[in-house]
SETIPA-110278 format. One record per residue (C-alpha): residue in three letters; x, y, z. Coordinates in steps of 0.05 Angstrom, whole numbers, padded with zeros to 5 digits, always signed. Layout:
ALAXYZ;...
END
This chain:
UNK+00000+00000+00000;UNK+00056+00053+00011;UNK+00105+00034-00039;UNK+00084+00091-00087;UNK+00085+00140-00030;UNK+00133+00198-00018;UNK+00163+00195+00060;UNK+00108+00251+00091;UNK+00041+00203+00062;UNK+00080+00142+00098;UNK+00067+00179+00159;UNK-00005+00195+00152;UNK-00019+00118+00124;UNK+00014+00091+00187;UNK-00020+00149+00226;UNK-00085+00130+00193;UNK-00066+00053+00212;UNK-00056+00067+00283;UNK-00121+00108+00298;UNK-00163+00044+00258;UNK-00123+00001+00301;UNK-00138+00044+00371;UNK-00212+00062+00356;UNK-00240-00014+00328;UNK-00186-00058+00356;UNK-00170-00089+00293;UNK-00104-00110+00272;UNK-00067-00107+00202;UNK-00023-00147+00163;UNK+00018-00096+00129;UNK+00071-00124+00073;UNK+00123-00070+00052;UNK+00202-00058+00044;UNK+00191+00019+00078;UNK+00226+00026+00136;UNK+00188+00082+00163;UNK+00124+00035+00155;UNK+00172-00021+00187;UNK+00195+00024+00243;UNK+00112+00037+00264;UNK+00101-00031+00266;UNK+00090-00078+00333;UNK+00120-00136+00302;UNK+00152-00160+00243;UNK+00158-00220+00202;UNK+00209-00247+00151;UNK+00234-00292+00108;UNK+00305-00315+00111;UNK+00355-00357+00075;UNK+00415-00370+00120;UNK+00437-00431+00073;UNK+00428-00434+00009;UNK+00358-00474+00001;UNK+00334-00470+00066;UNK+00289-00398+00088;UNK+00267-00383+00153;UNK+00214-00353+00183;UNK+00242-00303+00228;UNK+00188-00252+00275;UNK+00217-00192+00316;UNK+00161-00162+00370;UNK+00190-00089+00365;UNK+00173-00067+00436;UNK+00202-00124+00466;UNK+00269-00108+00430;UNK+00252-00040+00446;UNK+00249-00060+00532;UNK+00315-00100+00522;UNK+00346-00045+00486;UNK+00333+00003+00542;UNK+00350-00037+00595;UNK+00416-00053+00575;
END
């Protein structure tokens, strides 16, 4: 949804996102390569391929990294 975005609509999308989100308590799946959309996001999931052949799901809960971050 954002990929044809400049940096200042990312904003208001993910703005947008977040007051859906608080007033109806629903939740999105949001696929994009943005980092500022990234960087709004609760959690995030992945696909990696640490050997050649073989992916991996990887999933990163960002306020969790966000607590261990701080802490340390």
């Amino acid at each position: 949804m954002d990929a044809p975005l400049d940096d200042h609509n990312v904003e208001r999308f993910c703005d947008l996102l977040d007051e859906m989100t608080r007033l109806t308590d629903t939740r999105f799946v949001i696929i994009t390569h943005n980092p500022i959309s990234m960087a709004r996001m609760n959690r995030l999931f992945g696909v990696t391929m640490a050997e050649r052949g073989v992916s991996q799901l990887v999933s990163v809960d960002l306020e969790t990294a966000e607590r261990i971050r701080e802490a340390v």
